[in-house]
C-alpha positions in Angstrom: -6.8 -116.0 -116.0 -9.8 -113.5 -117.8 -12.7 -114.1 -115.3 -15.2 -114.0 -117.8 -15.9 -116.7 -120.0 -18.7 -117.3 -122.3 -21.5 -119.9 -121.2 -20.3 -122.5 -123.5 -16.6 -122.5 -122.0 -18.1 -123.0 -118.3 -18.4 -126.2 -116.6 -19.8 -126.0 -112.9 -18.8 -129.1 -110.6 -19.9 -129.2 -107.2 -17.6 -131.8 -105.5 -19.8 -134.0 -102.7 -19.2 -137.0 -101.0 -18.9 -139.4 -97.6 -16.4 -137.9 -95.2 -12.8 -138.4 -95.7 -12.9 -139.8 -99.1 -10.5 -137.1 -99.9 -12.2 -134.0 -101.6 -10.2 -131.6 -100.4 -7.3 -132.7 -101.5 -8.5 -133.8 -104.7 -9.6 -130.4 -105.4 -6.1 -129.2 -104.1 -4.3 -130.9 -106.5 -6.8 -130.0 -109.7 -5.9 -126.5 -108.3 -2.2 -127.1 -108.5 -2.4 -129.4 -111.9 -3.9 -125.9 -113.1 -1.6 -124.1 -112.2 -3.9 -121.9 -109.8 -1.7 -122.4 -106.7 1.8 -122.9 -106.5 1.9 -126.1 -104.5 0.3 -129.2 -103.8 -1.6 -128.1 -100.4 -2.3 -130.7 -97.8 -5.2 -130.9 -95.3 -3.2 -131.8 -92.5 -0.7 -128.9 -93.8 -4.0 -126.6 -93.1 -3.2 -124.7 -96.0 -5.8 -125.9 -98.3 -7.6 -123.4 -100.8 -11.4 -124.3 -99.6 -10.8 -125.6 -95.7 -9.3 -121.9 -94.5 -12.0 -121.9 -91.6 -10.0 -122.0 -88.4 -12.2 -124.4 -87.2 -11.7 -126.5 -90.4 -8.0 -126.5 -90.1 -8.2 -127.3 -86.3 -10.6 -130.5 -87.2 -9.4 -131.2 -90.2 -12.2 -132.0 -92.3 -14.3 -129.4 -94.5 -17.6 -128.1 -92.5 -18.8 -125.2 -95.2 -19.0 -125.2 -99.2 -16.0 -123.1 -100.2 -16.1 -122.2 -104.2 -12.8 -122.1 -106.2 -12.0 -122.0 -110.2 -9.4 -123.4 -112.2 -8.6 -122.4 -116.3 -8.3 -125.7 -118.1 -7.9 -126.1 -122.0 -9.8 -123.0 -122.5 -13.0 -123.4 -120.3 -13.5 -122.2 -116.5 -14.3 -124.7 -114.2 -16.1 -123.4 -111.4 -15.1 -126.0 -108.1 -17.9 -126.2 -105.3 -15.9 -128.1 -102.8 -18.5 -129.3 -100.0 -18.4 -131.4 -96.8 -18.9 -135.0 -96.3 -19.8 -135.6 -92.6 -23.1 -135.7 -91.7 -23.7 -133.4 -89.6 -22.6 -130.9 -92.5 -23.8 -132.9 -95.2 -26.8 -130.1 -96.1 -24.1 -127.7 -97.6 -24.2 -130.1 -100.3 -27.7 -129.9 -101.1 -28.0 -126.5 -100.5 -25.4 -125.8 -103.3 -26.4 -128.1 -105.4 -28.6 -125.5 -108.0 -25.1 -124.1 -108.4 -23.8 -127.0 -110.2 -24.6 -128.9 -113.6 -22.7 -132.1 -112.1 -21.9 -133.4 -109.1 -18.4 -135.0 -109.2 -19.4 -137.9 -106.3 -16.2 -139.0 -104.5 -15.5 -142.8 -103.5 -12.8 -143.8 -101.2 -10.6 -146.9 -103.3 -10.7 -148.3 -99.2 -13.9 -147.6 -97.7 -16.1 -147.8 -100.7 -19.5 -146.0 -100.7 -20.9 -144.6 -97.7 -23.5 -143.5 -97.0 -23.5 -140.1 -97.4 -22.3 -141.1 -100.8 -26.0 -142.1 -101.6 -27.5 -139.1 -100.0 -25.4 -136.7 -102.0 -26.2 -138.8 -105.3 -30.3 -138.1 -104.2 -29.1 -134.1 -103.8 -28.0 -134.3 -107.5 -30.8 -136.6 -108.7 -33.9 -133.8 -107.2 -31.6 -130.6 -109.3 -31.3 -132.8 -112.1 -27.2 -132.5 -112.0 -25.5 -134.8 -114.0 -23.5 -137.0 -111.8 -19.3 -138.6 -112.4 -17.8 -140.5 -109.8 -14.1 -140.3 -108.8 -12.5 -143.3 -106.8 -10.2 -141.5 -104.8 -7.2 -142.3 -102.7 -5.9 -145.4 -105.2 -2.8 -145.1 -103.8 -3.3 -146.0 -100.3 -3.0 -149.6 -98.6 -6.0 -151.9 -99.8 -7.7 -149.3 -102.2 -9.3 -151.2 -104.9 -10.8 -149.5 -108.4 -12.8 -152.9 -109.2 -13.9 -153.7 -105.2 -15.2 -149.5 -105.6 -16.8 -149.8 -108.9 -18.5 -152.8 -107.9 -20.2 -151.3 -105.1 -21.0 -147.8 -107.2 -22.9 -150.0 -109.5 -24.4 -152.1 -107.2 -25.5 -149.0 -105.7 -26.4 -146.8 -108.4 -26.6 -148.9 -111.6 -24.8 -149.8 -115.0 -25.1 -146.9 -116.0 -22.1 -146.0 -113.8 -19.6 -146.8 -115.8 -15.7 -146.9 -116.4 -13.9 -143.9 -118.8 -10.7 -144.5 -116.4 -8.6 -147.4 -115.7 -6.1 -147.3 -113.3 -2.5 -148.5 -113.8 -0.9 -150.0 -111.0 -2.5 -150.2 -107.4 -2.2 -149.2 -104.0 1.2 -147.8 -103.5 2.3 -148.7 -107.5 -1.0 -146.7 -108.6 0.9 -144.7 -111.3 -1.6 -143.3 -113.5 -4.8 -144.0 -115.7 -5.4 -145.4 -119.0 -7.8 -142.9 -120.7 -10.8 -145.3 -122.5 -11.8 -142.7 -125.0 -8.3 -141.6 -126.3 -7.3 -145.1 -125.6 -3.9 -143.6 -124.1 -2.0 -144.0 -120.8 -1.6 -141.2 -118.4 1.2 -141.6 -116.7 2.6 -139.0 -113.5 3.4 -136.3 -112.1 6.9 -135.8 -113.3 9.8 -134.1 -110.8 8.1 -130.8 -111.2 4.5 -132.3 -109.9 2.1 -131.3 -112.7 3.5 -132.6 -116.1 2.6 -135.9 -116.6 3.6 -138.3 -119.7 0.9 -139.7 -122.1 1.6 -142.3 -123.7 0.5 -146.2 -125.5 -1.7 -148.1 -123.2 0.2 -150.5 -121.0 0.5 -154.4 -123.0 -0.4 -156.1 -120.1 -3.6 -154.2 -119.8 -4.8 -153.6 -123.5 -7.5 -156.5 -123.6 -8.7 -155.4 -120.7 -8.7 -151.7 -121.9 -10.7 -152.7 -125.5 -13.0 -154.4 -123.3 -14.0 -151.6 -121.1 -13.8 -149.4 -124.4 -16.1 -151.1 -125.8 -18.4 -151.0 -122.7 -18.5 -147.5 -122.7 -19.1 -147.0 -126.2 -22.0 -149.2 -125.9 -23.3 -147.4 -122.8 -22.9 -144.2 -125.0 -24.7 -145.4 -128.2 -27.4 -146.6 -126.1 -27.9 -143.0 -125.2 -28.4 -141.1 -128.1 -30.7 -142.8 -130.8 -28.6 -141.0 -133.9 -25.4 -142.5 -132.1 -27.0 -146.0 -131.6 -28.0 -145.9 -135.4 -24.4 -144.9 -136.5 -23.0 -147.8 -133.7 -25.0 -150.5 -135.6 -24.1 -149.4 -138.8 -20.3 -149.0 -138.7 -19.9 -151.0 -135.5 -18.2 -148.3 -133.5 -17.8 -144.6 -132.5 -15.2 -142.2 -133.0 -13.3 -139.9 -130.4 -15.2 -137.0 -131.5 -18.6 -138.9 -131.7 -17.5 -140.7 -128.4 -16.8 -137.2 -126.3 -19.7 -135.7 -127.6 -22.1 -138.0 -126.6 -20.4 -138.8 -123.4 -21.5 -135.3 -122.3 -25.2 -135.6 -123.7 -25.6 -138.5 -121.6 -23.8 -136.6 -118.2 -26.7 -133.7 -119.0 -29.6 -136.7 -119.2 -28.3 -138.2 -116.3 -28.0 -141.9 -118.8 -24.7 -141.9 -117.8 -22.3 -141.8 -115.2 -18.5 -141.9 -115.9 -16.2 -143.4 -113.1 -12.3 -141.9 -113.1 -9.6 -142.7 -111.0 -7.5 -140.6 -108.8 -4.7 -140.1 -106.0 -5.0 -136.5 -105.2 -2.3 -136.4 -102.5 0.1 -137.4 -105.8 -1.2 -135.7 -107.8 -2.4 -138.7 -109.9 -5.5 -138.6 -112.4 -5.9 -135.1 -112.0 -4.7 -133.8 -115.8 -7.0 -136.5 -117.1 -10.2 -136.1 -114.5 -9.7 -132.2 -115.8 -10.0 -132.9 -119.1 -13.1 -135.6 -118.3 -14.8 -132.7 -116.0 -14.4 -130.1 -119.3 -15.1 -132.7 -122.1 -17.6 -135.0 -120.4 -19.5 -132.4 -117.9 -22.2 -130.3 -119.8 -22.3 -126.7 -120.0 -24.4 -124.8 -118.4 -26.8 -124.3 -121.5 -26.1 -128.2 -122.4 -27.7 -129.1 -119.2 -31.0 -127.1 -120.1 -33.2 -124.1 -119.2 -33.4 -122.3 -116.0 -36.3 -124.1 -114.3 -38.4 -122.3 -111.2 -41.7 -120.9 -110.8 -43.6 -117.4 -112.1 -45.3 -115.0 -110.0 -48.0 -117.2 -109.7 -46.4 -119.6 -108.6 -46.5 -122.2 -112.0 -43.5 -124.0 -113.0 -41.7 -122.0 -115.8 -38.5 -122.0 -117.5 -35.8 -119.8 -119.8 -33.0 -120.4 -121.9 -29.7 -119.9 -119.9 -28.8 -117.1 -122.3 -26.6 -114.0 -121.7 -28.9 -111.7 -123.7 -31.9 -112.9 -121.7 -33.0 -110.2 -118.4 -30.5 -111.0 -116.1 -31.5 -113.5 -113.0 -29.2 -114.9 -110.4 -29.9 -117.4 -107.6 -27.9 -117.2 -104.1 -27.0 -120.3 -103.0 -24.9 -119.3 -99.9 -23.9 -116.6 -97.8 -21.2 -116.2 -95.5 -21.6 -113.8 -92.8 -18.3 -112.3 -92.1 -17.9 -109.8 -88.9 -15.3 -107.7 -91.0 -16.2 -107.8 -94.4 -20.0 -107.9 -93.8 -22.5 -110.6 -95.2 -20.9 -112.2 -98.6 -23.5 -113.8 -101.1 -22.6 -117.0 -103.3 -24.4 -117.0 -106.7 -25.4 -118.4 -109.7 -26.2 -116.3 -112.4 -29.0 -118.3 -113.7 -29.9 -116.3 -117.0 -28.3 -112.6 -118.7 -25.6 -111.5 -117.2 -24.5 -109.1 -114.3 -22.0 -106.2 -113.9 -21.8 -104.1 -111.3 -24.5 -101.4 -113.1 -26.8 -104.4 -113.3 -30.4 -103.6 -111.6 -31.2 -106.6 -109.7 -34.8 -106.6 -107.4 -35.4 -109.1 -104.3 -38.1 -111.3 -105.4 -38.6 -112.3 -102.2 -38.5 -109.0 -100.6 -39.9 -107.0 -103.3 -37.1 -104.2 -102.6 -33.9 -103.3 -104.7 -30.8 -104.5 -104.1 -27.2 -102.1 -104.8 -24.7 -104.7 -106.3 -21.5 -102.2 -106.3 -19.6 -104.9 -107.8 -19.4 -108.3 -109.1 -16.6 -110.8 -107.7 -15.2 -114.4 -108.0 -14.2 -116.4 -105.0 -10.9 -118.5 -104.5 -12.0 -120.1 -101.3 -11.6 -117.2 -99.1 -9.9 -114.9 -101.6 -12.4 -112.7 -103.2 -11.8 -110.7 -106.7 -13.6 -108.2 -108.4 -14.1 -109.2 -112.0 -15.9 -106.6 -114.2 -19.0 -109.4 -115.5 -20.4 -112.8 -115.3 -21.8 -114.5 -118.4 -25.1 -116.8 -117.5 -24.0 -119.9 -115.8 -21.1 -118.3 -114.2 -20.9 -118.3 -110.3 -19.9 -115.3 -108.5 -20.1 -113.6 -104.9 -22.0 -110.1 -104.0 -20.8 -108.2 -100.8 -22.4 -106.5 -98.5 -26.2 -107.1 -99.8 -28.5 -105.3 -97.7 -31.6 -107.6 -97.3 -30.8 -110.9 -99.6 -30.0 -114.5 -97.6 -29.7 -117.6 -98.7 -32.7 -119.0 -101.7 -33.2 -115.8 -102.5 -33.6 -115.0 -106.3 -32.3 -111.5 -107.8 -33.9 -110.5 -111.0 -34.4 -107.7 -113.2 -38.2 -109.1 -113.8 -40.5 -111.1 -112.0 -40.3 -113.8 -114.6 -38.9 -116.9 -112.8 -38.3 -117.5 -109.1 -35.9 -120.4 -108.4 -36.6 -122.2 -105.7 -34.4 -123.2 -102.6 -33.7 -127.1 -101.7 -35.6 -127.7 -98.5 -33.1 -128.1 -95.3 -33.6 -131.0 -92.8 -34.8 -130.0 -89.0 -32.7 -130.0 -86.7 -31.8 -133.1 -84.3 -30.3 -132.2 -81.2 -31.1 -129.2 -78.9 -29.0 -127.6 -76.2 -29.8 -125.1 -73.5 -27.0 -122.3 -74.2 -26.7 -119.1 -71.9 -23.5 -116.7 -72.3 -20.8 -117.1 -69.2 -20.6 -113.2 -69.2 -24.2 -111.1 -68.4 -22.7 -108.4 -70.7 -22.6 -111.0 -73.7 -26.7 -111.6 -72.9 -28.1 -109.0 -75.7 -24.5 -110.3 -78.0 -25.7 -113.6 -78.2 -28.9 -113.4 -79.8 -27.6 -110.8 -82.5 -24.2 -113.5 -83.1 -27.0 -116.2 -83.6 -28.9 -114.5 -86.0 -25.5 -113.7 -88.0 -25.0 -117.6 -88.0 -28.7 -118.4 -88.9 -28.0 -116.3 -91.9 -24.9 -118.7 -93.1 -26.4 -122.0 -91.5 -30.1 -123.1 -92.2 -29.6 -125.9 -90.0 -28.9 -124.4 -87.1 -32.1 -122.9 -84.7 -32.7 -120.8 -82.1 -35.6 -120.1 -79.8 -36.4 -118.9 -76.2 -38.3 -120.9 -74.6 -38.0 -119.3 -70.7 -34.2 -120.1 -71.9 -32.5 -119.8 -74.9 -32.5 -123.2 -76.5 -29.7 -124.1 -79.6 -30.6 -127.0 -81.9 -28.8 -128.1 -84.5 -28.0 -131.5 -87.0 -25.7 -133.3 -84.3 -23.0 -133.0 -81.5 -20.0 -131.7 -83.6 -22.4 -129.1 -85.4 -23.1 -127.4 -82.0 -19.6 -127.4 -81.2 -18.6 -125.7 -83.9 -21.6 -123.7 -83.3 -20.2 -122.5 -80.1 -16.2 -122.1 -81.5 -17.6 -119.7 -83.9 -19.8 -117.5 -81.0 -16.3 -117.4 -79.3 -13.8 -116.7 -82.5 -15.9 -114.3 -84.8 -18.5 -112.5 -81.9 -16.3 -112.9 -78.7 -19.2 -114.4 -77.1 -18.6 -117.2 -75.0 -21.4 -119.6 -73.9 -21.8 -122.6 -71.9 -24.3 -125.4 -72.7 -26.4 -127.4 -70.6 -27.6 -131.5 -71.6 -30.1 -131.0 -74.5 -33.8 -130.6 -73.9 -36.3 -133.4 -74.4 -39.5 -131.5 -75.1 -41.7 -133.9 -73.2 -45.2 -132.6 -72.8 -48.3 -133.1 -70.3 -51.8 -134.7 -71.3 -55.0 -136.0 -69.5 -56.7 -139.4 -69.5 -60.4 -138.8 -68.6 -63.2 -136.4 -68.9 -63.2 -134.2 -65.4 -65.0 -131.3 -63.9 -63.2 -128.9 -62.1 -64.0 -125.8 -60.0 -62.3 -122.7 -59.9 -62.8 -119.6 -57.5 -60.7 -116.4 -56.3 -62.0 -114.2 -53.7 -60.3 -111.5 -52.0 -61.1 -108.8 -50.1 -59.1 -105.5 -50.2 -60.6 -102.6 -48.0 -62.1 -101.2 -51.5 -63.0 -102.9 -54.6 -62.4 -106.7 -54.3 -61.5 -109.4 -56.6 -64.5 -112.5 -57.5 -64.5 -115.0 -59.8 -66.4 -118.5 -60.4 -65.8 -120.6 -63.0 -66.9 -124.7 -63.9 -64.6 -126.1 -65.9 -64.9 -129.7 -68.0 -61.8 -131.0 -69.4 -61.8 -133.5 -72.5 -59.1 -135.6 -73.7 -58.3 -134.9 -77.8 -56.7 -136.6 -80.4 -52.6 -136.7 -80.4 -51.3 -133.5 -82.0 -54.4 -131.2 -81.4 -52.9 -129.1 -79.2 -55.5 -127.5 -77.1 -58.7 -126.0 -77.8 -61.4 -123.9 -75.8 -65.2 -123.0 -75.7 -68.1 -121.9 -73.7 -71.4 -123.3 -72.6 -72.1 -120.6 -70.4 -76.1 -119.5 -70.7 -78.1 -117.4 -69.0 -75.3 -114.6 -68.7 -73.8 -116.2 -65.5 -70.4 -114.7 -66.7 -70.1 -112.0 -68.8 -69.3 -112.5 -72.1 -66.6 -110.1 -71.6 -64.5 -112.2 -68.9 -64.9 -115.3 -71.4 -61.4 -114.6 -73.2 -59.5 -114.1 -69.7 -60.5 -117.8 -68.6 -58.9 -118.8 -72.0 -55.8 -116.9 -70.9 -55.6 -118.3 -67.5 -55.8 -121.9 -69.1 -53.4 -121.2 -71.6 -50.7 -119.5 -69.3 -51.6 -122.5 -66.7 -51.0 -125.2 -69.5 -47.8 -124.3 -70.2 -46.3 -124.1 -66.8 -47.2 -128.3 -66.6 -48.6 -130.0 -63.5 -46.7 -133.3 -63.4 -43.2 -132.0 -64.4 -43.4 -128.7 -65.9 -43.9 -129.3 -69.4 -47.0 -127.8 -71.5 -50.4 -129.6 -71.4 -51.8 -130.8 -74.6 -54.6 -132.4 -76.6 -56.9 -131.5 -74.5 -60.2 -129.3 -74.3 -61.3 -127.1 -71.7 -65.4 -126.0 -71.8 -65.9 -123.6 -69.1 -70.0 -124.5 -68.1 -71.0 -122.2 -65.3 -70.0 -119.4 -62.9 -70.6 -116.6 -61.0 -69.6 -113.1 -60.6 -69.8 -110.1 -59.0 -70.7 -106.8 -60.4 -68.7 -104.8 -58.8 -65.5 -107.2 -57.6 -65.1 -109.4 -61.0 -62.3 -108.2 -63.3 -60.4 -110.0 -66.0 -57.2 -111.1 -63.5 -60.0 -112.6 -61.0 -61.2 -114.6 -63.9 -57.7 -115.1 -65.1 -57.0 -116.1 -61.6 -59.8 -118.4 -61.0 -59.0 -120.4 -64.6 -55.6 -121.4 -63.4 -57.1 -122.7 -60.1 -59.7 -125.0 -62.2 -56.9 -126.0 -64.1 -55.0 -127.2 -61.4 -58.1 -128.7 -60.0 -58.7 -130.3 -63.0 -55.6 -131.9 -63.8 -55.8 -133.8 -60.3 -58.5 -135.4 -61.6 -58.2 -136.5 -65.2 -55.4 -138.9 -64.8 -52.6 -136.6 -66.5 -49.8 -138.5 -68.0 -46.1 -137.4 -69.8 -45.8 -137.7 -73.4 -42.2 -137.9 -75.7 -41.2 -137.5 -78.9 -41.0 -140.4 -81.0 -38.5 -139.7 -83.7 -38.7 -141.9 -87.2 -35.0 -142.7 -87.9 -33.1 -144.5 -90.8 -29.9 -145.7 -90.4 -27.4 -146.8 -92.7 -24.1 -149.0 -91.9 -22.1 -151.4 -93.4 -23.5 -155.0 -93.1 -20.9 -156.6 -90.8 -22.0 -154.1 -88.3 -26.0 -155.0 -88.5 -25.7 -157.1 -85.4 -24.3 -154.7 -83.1 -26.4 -151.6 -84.3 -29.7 -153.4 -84.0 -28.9 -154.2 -80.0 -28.0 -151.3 -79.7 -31.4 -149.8 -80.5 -33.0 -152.1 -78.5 -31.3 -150.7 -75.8 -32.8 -147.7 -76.6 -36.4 -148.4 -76.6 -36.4 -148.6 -80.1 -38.5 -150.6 -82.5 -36.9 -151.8 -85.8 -39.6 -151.2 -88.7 -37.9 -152.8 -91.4 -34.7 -153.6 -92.9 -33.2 -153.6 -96.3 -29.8 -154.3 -98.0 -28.1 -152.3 -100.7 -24.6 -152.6 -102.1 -23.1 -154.2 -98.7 -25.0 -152.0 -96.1 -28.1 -152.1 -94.3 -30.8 -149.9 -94.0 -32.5 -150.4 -90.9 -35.8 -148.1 -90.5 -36.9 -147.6 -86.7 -38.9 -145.5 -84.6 -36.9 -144.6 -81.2 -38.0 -142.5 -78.0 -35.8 -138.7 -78.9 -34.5 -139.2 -75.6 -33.0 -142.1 -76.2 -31.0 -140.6 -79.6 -29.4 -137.5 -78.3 -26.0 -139.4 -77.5 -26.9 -141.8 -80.6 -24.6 -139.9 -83.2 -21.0 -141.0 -81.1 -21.9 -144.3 -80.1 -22.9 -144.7 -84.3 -19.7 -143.6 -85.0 -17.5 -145.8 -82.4 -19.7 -149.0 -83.5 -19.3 -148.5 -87.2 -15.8 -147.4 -87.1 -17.6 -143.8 -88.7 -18.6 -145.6 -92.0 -22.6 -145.4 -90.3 -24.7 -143.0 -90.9 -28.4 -141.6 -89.7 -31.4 -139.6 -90.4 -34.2 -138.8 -88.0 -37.4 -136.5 -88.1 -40.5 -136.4 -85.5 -42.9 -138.8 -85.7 -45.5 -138.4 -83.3 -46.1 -138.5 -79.0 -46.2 -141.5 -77.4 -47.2 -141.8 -73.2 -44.0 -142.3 -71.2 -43.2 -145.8 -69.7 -44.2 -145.6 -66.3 -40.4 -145.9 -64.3 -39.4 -142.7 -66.7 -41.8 -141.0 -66.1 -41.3 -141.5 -62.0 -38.0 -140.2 -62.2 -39.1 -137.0 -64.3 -41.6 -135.8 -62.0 -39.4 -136.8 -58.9 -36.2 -134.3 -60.6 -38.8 -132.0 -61.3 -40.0 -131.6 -57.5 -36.2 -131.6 -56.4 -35.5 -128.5 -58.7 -38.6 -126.7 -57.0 -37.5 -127.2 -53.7 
């Protein structure tokens, strides 16, 4: 098909929901309905059009957003296929600004999950438009009613029914369309053609029912409409359609289909819902971000406008270089287009402008505003950044959650020791969830035990750097208890020149989270100002070496009150020297104690497994906060020690048969129960000696 389409024939679907409620395959076979590919692909075939990562074939589920485009009764519709486990759930939100509407998948089986509800909260802060999809109606126990119970339980009456299915489980045969007020019936032999046709007799009351529902739901969403509803007592098709897709753009409504994708059912008629229902990318409303000063401003998504485009992911490829995912927010780009870094301030050389088929990427001559699209090869420009010809509007990156799990990692080769930070930094660029730091080791953190895995398959498969990874690091840290006053002194005698110092110390207890802080009450000149800084230095290299177990000292305050020193034999070392003495000095006086993490953490699980999930964190040290119940799941809010959470994301998933689901970020520091903290110090002295 012609890559470029005008912004009215564009409809930009980013497809998000709880993992294995079968997106991929439902985006397979509105690729193959299309007639983009020339077979119905299967995940467990591996040959799907957005899972071609080798790790996502080896797994079999998605772990990246892959983009992909189908032609469909004259309009493009750009597919953002995303992953639904949670340790990849941020792709989602992260390309959410490229979408107008999130197409939220339901399993007919499982029902929501919970990342169901957190992609529905990704939409809600963009403003997307939201549809649901119950997927999977043809498998054992798959229920449209049982689903679109819980979806507006969950999320409202405003979800409702422009689908009905006909048939269920393995007799699902097709769907009754509720504003045609026809029956799709199919695939035929060839796969794609399908049969339209009257409604089914046994189901027409039922069908004028929900018809009449959704026409309702529709008038009550447009005054104008509601006006013409009253007055003639219904809507027509026309009227119908139209303000079926006002209300998608106002988020008033939210259309529920029905689907099979591995049959290839519902996908002609959730096509024509996603290009007559979904909003355009002008129908959804301005661009929206913020000016050089950093106030909210907008501009008409308009192909005449300056051109501005927003990346919403890159993909850093070893061969082809680093590839840019984009929006092209308003005007419209070519390869001559002069685009400027807002974030860098520098120039950027486009060379060409390209559409993506999951992997596949074609060079396309222009994109009309609202289109999405893919750079290559973009010097400075990552992920969030904004392109522009002006400085006029700045779009602003969703924020991405810290990471929860952290791993010592250290290459099995020496020769891969300077490879490994470089391959990590390639990664960072594609994954803003995953971290890095060196910390007297390199330390890998990342959103849970599978994400660090595939952390390391991809260090060994695209940078031949193979690593090996020790239990994840609890960053426990040191405080004190009481005031104390502590003596430090270094003398040494060298033939020549010597080495004196002399300082009092006085060490004070601080608030939780102040970290450390330092002064001097020295008067009367009995140090030199100039030696001052270098008893900071020796505190602050001392502090974080630990005492009890080797972890930093914090929230405390060190006041270095007297001294002496000698004119000719006191340097900066000996005073550096003599600090770390009257911190050791000190610190075997003031009662020091280990802190941990706390971590706030909100879990959501289905309520038959409540029981089992809150003895479980009491087994954990943990203390339940609250608890609430939505839609047939529990949301149990808890703060839990971080050492006790590092193996929590398996034993969720075994307990809640992977339906569960969990958030966490820090807290605060609380002191150590006094039996762990024994058995921290005492593994700490065995790895000294």
């Amino acid at each position: 098909m012609s890559d470029f389409h005008q912004t009215a024939d564009i409809r930009n679907i980013l497809v998000a929901g709880h993992g294995t409620s079968g997106k991929t395959t439902l985006v397979s076979a509105l690729l193959y309905t299309a007639g983009a590919v020339t077979r119905l692909a299967r995940v467990e075939d591996g040959n799907t059009t957005t899972d071609f990562d080798d790790d996502e074939i080896a797994r079999g589920i998605s772990l990246s957003a892959a983009l992909t485009h189908v032609a469909w009764k004259g309009a493009k519709v750009n597919l953002v296929d995303t992953p639904g486990y949670s340790n990849f759930i941020t792709e989602a939100k992260l390309a959410m600004p490229a979408a107008d509407t999130a197409l939220v998948s339901v399993c007919g089986v499982d029902g929501v999950g919970v990342n169901t509800e957190r992609v529905w909260g990704f939409a809600e802060e963009q403003g997307a438009g939201a549809m649901f999809v119950v997927t999977r109606m043809d498998r054992d126990r798959a229920s449209f009613d049982r689903a679109l119970q819980q979806i507006q339980e969950t999320f409202g009456r405003a979800a409702v029914p422009v689908q009905l299915p006909i048939g269920k489980e393995g007799g699902f045969a097709g769907v009754v369309d509720l504003i045609a007020m026809k029956a799709v019936l199919g695939p035929g032999p060839d796969g794609r053609k399908v049969g339209v046709t009257d409604v089914p007799a046994d189901m027409a009351d039922a069908a004028e029912a929900a018809r009449s529902e959704l026409m309702e739901m529709i008038a009550e969403s447009d005054e104008e409409l509601l006006d013409r509803y009253f007055d003639e007592g219904e809507l027509s098709e026309a009227e119908m359609r139209a303000g079926l897709r006002a209300g998608v753009a106002t988020r008033n409504i939210f259309p529920v289909a029905a689907s099979a994708g591995a049959k290839n059912i519902g996908s002609s008629a959730l096509l024509d819902l996603l290009v007559d229902g979904a909003p355009d990318p002008a129908g959804r409303g301005p661009a929206r971000g913020v000016d050089a000063d950093g106030e909210r401003a907008e501009r008409p998504v308009d192909s005449s406008a300056p051109a501005s485009v927003y990346v919403f992911k890159t993909v850093a490829d070893p061969y082809a270089g680093r590839l840019s995912l984009f929006r092209v927010m308003t005007g419209s780009v070519d390869a001559d287009t002069d685009l400027k870094n807002l974030r860098t301030g520098s120039g950027e050389r486009i060379g060409g402008v390209n559409v993506m088929d999951g992997r596949a990427m074609q060079a396309t001559p222009r994109l009309a505003a609202g289109d999405l699209g893919c750079f290559a090869k973009l010097r400075d420009t990552l992920t969030g950044d904004t392109l522009a010809a002006d400085d006029a509007l700045r779009y602003l990156r969703p924020e991405a959650p810290q990471p929860v799990i952290q791993f010592a990692i250290e290459p099995k080769s020496r020769g891969d020791e300077e490879k490994i930070s470089a391959a990590l930094q390639r990664l960072q660029e594609e994954d803003l969830t995953l971290r890095y730091i060196r910390d007297r080791e390199l330390l890998l953190s990342g959103t849970g035990q599978l994400h660090i895995e595939v952390l390391v398959s991809r260090l060994k498969r695209k940078y031949g750097v193979e690593v090996t990874l020790r239990p994840p690091q609890v960053p426990y840290r040191e405080t004190i208890s009481v005031v104390a006053e502590a003596h430090g002194r270094h003398k040494k005698q060298t033939g020549g020149h010597g080495q004196f110092a002399d300082c009092h110390v006085r060490v004070e207890p601080l608030p939780r989270g102040r970290d450390f802080e330092f002064e001097s009450e020295v008067v009367g000149g009995a140090i030199p100002r100039q030696f001052i800084p270098a008893i900071e230095k020796g505190f602050q290299e001392a502090r974080q070496k630990g005492y009890l177990a080797g972890f930093p000292v914090v929230d405390f305050r060190a006041v270095v009150f007297d001294g002496k020193f000698h004119t000719v034999d006191s340097s900066e070392i000996a005073f550096k020297i003599a600090a770390s003495l009257a911190f050791r000095d000190a610190m075997a006086k003031c009662r020091p104690t280990l802190l941990e993490p706390i971590m706030s953490v909100k879990i959501t699980v289905p309520d038959e497994n409540t029981g089992d999930v809150l003895g479980d964190m009491n087994s954990r040290r943990g203390r339940t906060q609250g608890m609430d119940n939505v839609g047939g799941r529990t949301v149990i809010t808890a703060q839990v020690p971080m050492a006790e959470m590092l193996t929590y994301e398996p034993a969720l998933t075994s307990m809640t048969g992977g339906r569960g689901g969990f958030e966490t970020s820090f807290s605060h520091y609380e002191t150590v129960p006094a039996s762990i903290q024994k058995q921290l110090i005492e593994a700490h002295r065995a790895k000294k000696d």
